[in-house]
ROKOLKOL-690241 format. One record per residue (C-alpha): residue number from 1; x, y, z. Coordinates in Angstrom, 1 decimal, padded with zeros to 4 digits, m for minus. Example, Ala and Ser with C-alpha at 12.3 -4.5 7.8 and 13.67 -1.06 7.14 Angstrom:
ROKOLKOL-690241
<atom seq="1" x="012.3" y="m004.5" z="007.8"/>
<atom seq="2" x="013.7" y="m001.1" z="007.1"/>
end
This chain:
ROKOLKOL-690241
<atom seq="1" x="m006.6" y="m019.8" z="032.7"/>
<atom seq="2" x="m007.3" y="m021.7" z="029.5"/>
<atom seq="3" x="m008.9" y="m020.2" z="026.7"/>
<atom seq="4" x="m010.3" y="m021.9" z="023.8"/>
<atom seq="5" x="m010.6" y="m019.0" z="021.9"/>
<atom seq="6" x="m007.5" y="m018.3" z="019.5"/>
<atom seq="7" x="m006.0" y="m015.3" z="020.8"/>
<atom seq="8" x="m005.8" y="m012.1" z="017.9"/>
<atom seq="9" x="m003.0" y="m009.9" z="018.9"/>
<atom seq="10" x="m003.5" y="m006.4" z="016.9"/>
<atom seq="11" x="m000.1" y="m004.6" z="016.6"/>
<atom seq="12" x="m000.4" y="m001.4" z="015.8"/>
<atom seq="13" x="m001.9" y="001.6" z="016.9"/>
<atom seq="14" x="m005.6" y="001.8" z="016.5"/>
<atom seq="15" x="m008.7" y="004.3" z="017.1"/>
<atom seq="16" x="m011.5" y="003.5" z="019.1"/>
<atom seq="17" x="m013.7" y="003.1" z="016.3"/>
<atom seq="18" x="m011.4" y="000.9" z="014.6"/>
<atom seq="19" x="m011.1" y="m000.9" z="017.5"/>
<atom seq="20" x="m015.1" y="m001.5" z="018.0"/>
<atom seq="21" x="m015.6" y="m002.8" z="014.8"/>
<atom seq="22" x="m013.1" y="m005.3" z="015.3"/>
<atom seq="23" x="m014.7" y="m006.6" z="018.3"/>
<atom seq="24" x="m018.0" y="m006.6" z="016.3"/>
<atom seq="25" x="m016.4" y="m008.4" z="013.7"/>
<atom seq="26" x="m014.2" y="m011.2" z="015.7"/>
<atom seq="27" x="m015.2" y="m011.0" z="018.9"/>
<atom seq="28" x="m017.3" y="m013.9" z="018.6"/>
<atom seq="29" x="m014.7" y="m016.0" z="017.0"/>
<atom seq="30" x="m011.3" y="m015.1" z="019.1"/>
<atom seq="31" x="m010.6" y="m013.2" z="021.8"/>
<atom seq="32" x="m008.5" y="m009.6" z="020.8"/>
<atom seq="33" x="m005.5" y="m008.7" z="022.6"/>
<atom seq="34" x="m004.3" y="m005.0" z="021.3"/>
<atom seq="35" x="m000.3" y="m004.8" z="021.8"/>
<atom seq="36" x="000.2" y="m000.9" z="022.0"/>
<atom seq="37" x="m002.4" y="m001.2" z="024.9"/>
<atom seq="38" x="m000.1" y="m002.9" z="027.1"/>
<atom seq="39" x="002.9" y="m002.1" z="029.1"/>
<atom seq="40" x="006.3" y="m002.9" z="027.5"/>
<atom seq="41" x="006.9" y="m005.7" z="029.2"/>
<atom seq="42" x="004.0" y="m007.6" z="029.2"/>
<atom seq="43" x="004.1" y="m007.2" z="025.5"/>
<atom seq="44" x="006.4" y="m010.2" z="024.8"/>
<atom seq="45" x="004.2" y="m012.5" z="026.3"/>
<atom seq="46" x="000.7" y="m011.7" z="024.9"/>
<atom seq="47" x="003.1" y="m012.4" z="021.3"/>
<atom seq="48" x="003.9" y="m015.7" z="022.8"/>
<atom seq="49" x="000.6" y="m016.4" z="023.3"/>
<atom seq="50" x="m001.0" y="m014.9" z="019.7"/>
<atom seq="51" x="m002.5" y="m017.4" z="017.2"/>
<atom seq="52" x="m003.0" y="m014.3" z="014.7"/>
<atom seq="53" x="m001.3" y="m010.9" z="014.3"/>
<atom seq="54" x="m003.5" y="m008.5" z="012.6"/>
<atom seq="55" x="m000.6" y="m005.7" z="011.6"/>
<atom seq="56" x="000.2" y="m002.9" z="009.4"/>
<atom seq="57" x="004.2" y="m002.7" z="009.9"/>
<atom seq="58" x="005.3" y="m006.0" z="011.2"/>
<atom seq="59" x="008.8" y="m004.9" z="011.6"/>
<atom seq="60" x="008.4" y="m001.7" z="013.6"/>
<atom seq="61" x="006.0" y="m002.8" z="015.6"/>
<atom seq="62" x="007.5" y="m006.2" z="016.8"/>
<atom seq="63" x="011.2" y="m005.7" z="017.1"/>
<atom seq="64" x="012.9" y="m006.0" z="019.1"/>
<atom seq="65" x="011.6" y="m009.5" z="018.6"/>
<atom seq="66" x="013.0" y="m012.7" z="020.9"/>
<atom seq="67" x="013.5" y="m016.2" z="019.7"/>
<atom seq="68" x="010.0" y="m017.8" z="019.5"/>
<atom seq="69" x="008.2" y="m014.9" z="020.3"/>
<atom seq="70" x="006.0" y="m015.7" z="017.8"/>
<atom seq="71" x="006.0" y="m019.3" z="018.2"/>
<atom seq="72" x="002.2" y="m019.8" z="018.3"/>
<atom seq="73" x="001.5" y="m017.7" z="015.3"/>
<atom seq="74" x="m000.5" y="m019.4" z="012.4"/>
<atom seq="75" x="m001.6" y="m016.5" z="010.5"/>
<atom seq="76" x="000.0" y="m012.9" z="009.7"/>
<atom seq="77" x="m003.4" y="m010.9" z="008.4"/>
<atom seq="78" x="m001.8" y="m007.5" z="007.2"/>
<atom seq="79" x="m003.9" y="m004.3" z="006.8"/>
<atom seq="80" x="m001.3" y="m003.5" z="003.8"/>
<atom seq="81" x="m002.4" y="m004.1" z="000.3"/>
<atom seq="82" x="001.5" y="m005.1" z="m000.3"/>
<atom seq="83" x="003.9" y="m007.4" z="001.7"/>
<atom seq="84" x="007.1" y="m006.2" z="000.4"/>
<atom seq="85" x="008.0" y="m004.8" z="004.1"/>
<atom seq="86" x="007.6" y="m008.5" z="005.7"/>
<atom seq="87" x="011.2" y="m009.6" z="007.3"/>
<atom seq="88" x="010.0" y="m013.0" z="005.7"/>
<atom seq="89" x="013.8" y="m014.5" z="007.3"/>
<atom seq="90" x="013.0" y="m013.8" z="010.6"/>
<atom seq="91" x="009.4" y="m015.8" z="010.3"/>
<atom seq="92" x="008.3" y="m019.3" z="010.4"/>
<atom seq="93" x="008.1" y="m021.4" z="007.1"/>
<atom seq="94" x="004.8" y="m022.3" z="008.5"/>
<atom seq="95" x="003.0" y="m019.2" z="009.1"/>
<atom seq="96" x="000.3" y="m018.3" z="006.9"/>
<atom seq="97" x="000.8" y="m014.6" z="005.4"/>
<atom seq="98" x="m002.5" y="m012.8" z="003.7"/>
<atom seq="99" x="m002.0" y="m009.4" z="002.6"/>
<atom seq="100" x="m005.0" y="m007.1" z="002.3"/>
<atom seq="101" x="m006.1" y="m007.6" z="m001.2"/>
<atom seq="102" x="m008.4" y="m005.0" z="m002.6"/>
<atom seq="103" x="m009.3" y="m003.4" z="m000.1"/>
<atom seq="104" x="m007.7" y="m000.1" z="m001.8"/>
<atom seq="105" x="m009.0" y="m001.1" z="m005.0"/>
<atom seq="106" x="m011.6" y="001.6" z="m006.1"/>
<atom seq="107" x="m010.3" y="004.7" z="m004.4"/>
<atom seq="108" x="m006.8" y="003.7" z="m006.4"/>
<atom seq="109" x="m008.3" y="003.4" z="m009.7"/>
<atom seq="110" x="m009.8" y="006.8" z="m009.8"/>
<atom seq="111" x="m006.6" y="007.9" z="m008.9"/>
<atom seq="112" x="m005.2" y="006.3" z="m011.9"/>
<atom seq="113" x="m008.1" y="008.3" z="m013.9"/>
<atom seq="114" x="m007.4" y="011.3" z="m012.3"/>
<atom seq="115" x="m003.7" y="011.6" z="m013.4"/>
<atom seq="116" x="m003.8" y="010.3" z="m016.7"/>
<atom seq="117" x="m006.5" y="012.3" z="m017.5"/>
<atom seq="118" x="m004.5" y="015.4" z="m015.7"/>
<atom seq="119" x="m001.6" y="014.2" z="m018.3"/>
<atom seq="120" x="m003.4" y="014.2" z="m021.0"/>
<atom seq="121" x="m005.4" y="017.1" z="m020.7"/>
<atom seq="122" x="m002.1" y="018.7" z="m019.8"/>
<atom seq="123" x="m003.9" y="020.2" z="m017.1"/>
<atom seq="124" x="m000.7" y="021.6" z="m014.4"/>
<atom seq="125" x="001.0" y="022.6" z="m017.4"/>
<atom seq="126" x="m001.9" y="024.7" z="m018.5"/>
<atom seq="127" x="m002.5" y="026.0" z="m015.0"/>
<atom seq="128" x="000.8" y="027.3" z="m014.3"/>
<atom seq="129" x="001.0" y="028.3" z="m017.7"/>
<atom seq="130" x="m002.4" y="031.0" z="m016.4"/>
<atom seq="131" x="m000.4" y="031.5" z="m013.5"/>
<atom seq="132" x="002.4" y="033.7" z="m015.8"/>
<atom seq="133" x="m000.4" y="035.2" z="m018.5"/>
<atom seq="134" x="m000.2" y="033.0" z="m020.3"/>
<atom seq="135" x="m003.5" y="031.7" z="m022.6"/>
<atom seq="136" x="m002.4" y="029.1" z="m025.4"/>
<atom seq="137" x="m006.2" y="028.3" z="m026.1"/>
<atom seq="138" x="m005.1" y="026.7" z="m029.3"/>
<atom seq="139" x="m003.2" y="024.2" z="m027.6"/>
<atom seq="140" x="m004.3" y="020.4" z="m028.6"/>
<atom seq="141" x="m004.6" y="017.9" z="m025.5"/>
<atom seq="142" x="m005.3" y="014.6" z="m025.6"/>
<atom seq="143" x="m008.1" y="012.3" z="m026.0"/>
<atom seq="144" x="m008.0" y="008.6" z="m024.4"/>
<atom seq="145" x="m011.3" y="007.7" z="m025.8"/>
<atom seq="146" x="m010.1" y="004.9" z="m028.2"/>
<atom seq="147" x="m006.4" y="004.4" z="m027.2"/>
<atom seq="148" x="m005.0" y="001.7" z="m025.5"/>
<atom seq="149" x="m004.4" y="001.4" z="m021.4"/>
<atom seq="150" x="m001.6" y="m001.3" z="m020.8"/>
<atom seq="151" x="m002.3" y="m002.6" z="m017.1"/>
<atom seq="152" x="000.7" y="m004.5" z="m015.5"/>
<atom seq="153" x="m000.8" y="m006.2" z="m012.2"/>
<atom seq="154" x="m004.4" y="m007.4" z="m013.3"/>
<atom seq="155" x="m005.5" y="m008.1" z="m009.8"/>
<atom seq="156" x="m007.9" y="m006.3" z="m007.6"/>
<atom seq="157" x="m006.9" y="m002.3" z="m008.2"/>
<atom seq="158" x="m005.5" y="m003.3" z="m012.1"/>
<atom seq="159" x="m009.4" y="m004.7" z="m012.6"/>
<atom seq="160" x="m011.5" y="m001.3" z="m011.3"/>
<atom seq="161" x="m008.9" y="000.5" z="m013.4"/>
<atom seq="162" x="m009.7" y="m001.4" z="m016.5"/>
<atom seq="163" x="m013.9" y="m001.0" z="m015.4"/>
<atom seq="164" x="m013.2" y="002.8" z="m015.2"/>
<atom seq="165" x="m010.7" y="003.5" z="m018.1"/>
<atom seq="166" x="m013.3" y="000.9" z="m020.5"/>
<atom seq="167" x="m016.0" y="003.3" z="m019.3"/>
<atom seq="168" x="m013.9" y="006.0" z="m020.6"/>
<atom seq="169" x="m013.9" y="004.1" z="m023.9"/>
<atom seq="170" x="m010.2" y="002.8" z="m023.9"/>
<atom seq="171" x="m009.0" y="m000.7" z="m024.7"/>
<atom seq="172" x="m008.0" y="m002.8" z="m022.4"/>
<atom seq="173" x="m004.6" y="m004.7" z="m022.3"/>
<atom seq="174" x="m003.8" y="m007.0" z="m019.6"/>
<atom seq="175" x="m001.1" y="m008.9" z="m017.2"/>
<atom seq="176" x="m001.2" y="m010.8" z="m014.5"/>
<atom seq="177" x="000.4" y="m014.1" z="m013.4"/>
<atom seq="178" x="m002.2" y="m016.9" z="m015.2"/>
<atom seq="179" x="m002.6" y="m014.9" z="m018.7"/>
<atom seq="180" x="m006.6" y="m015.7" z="m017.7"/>
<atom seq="181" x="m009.8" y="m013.7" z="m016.7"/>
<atom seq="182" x="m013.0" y="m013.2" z="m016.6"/>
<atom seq="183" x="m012.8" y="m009.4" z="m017.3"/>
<atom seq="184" x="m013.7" y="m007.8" z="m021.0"/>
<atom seq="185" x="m010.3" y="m007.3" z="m022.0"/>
<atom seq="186" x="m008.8" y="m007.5" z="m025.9"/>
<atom seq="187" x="m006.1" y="m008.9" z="m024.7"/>
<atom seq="188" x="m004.6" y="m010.9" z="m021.6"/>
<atom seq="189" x="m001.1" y="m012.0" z="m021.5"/>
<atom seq="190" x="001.9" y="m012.7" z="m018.5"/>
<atom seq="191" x="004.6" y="m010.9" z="m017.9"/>
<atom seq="192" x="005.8" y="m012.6" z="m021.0"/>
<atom seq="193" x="004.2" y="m010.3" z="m022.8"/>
<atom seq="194" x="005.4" y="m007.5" z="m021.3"/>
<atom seq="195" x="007.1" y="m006.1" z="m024.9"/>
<atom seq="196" x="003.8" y="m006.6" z="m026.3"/>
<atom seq="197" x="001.4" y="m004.9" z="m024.1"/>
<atom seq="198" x="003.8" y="m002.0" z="m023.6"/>
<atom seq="199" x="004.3" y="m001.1" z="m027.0"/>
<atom seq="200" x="000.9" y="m001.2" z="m027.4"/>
<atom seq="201" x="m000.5" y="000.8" z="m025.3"/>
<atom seq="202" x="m000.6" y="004.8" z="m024.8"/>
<atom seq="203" x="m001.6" y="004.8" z="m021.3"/>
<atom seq="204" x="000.3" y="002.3" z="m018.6"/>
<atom seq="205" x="m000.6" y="001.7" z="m015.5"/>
<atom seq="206" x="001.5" y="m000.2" z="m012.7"/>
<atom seq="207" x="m000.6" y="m002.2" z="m010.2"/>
<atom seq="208" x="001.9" y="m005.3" z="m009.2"/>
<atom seq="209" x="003.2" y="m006.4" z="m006.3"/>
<atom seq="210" x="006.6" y="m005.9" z="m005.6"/>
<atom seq="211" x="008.6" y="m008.9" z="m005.9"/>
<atom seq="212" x="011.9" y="m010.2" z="m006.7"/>
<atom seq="213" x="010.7" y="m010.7" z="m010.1"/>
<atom seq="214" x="008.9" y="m007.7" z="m010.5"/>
<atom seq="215" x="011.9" y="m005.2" z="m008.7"/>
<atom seq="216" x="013.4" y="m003.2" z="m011.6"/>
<atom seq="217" x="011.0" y="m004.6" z="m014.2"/>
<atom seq="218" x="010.8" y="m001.5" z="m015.9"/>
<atom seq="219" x="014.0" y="m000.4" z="m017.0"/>
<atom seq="220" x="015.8" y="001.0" z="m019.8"/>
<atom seq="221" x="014.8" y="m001.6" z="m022.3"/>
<atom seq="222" x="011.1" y="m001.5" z="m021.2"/>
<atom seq="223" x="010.7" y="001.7" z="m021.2"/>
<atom seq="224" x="012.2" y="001.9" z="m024.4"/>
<atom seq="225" x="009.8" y="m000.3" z="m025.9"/>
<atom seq="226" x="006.6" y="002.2" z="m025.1"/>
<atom seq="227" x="005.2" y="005.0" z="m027.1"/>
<atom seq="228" x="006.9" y="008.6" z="m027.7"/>
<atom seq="229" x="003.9" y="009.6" z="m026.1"/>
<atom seq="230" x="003.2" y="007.5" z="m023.7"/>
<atom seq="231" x="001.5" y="007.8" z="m020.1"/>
<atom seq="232" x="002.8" y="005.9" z="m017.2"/>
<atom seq="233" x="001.4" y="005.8" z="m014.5"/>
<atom seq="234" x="002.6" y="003.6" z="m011.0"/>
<atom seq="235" x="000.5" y="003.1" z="m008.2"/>
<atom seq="236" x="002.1" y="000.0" z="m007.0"/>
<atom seq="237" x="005.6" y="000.6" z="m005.7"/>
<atom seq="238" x="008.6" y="002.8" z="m006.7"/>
<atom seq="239" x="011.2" y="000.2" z="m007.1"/>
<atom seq="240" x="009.2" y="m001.6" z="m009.9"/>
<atom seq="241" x="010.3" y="001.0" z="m011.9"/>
<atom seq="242" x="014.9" y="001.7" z="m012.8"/>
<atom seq="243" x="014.6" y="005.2" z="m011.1"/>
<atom seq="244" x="017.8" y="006.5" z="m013.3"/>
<atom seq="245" x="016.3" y="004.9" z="m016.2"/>
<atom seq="246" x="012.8" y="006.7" z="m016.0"/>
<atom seq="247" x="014.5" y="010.1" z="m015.2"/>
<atom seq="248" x="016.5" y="010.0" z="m018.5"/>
<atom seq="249" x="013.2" y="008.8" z="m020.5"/>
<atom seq="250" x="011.6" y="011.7" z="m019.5"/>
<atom seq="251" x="014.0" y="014.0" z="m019.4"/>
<atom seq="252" x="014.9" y="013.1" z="m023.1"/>
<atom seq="253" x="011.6" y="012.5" z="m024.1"/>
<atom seq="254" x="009.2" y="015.3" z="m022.8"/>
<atom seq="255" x="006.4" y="013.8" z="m024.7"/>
<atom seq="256" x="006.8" y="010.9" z="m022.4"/>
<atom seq="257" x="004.8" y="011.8" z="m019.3"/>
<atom seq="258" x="004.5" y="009.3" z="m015.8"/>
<atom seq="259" x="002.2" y="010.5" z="m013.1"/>
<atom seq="260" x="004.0" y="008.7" z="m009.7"/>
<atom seq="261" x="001.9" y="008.1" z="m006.4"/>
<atom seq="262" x="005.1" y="006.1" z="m005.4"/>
<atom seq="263" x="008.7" y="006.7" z="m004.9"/>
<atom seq="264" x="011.7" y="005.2" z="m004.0"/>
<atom seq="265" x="012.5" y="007.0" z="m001.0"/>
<atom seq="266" x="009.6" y="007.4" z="001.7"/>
<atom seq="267" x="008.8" y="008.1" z="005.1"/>
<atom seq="268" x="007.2" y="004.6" z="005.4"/>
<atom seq="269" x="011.0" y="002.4" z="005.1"/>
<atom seq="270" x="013.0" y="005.4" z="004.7"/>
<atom seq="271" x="011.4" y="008.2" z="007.7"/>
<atom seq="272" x="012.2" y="011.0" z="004.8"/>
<atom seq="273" x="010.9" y="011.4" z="001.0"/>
<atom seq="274" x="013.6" y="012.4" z="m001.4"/>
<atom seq="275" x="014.6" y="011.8" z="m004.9"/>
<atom seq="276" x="017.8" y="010.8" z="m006.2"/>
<atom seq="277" x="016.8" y="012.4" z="m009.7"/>
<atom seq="278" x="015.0" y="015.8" z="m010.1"/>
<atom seq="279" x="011.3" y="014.1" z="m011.3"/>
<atom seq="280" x="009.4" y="017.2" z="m009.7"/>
<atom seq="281" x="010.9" y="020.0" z="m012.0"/>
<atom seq="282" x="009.9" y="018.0" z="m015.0"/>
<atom seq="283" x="007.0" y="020.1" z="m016.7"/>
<atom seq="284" x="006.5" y="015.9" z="m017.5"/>
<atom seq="285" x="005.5" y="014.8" z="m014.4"/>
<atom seq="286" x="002.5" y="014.5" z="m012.3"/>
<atom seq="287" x="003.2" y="013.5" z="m008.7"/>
<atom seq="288" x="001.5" y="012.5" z="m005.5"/>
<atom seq="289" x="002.3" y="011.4" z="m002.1"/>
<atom seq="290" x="001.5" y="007.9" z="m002.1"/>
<atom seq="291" x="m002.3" y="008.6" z="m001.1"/>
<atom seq="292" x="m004.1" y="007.2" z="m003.9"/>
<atom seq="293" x="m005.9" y="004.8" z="m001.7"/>
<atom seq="294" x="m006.7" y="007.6" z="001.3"/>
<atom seq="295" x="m010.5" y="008.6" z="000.8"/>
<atom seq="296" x="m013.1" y="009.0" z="004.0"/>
<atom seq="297" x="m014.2" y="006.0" z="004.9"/>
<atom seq="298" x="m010.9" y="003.4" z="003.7"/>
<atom seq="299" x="m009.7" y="002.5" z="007.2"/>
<atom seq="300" x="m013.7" y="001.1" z="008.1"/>
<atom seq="301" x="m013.3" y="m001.1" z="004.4"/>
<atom seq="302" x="m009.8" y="m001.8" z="005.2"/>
<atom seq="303" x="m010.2" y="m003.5" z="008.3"/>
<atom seq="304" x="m013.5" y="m004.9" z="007.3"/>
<atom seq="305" x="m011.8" y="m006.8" z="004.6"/>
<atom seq="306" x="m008.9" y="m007.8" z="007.1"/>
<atom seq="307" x="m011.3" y="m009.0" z="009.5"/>
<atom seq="308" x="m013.5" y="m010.8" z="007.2"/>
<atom seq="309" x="m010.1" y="m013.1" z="006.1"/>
<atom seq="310" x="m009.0" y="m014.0" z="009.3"/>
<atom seq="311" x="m012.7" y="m015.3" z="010.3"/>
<atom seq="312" x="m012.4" y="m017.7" z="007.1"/>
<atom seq="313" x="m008.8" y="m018.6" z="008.1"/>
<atom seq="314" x="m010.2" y="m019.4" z="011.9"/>
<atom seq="315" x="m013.3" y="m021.4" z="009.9"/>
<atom seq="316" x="m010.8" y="m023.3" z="007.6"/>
<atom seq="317" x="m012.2" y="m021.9" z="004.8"/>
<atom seq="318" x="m009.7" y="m020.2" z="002.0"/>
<atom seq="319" x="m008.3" y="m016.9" z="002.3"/>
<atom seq="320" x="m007.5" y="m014.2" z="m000.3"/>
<atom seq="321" x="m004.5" y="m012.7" z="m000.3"/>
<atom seq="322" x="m001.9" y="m015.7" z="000.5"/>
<atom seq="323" x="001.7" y="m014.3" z="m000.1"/>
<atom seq="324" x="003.9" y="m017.1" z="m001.4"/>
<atom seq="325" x="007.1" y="m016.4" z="000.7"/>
<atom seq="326" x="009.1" y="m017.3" z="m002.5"/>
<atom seq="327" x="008.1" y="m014.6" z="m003.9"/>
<atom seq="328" x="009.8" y="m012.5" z="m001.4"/>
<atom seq="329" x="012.6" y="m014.5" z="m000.2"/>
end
């Protein structure tokens, strides 16, 4: 039977909830197929029929994956902030790719607060220092109120940083991929001025995508270039960062302090965490397992944002998000 309806195929697994809101939100414009619903084998054939996948793990979910199974598709709309996990060979030239910009934003940059204030304030170390009797009340900590926060990836989470660490009194020193903005900044460069912003700053935040230009960008040398003292933080994705090369900063430089929400070995590509290097028995090092964005109420925002850009894909109208395959590939 024809529809004229595009055809939404959602891939992964999804809650009732989750699933009524989406049908609030685009049932009116498309009709929504949900892939995990349906036995195996019909599965390859609602993908030959899909005009949009709406998908947190494309490769998971999808594979094993035919020739042309997804020869209809015109839009890839992914739940994930990041589109580093895309098998961008295997996919049409053609095929529109939005990741979910944003949508983690403000639940990320408190997170970013949280452990560089934690740092700082030397607040573990103090803790576990209780733990064994021991009161060092005299102690100094540190106060950001007039330092400088370095923020590498000025996009959606890099931006509610900068709000809540300028609130926090700190100067602001930017990068992202025009050296423009509309944000109170003193200073906005590219990754051009990458020397400059990092050995400026006493806190550092990571907030980019990960790309082929942006894997390894902080390495020896980089690092290097920052404060004795500095705080740096990464939010975005382990592999921005030499893994080797942090490990022997901090371990040489115990003033140096990072506070990690990501790794390079996780559950998500890997099914296991694990570290190559020691990080966690660094009284340096504040970590967390990539949950920066998990707060009540993020999946109903997520996939409201999600949503929202495939309707203006569907309408013609621009989409945020649009991942530039050459990025990637």
């Amino acid at each position: 039977m024809h529809m004229d309806k595009p055809n939404i195929v959602v891939t992964y697994s999804i809650g009732d909830a989750r699933r009524g809101q989406l049908k609030e939100l685009l049932g009116k414009d498309a009709r929504l197929s949900f892939l995990t619903d349906m036995p195996t084998g019909l599965r390859e054939q609602i993908l030959i029929d899909a005009d949009v996948l709406l998908s947190w793990n494309l490769p998971k979910e999808l594979l094993p994956a035919g020739p042309g199974l997804l020869s209809r598709v015109k839009m890839i709309q992914l739940l994930s902030a990041g589109a580093d996990h895309l098998p961008f060979p295997e996919l049409r030239s053609d095929i529109v790719i939005a990741s979910n910009v944003g949508a983690y934003a403000s639940p990320m940059a408190e997170h970013v607060l949280a452990m560089a204030l934690a740092l700082a304030k030397n607040l573990l170390r103090e803790h576990q220092n209780l733990l064994r009797g021991e009161f060092h009340q005299s102690v100094l900590n540190r106060q950001l109120a007039g330092s400088v926060c370095g923020i590498i990836g000025f996009g959606g989470i890099g931006r509610a940083t900068a709000r809540l660490m300028r609130g926090l009194g700190l100067r602001i020193y930017a990068v992202n991929t025009s050296g423009r903005t509309d944000e109170p900044v003193e200073f906005i460069g590219t990754l051009k001025d990458l020397k400059h912003v990092l050995s400026s700053s006493d806190v550092v935040s990571i907030s980019l995508p990960l790309m082929k230009a942006t894997r390894g960008l902080i390495g020896k040398q980089e690092l290097g270039w920052m404060k004795p003292d500095a705080i740096l933080i990464n939010v975005a994705r382990g592999a921005i960062i030499d893994e080797e090369a942090l490990y022997e900063q901090l371990r040489n430089n115990p003033r140096f302090q990072a506070g990690l929400d990501v790794w390079w070995i996780e559950p998500f590509n890997s099914g296991e965490f694990r570290t190559t290097y020691p990080f966690l028995s660094l009284p340096n090092v504040l970590g967390s397992p990539h949950n920066s964005a998990m707060v009540p109420g993020i999946n109903e925002e997520s996939t409201r944002r999600a949503a929202d850009n495939v309707k203006r894909f569907l309408r013609g109208e621009p989409i945020t998000g649009l991942v530039m395959r050459e990025d990637y590939v």
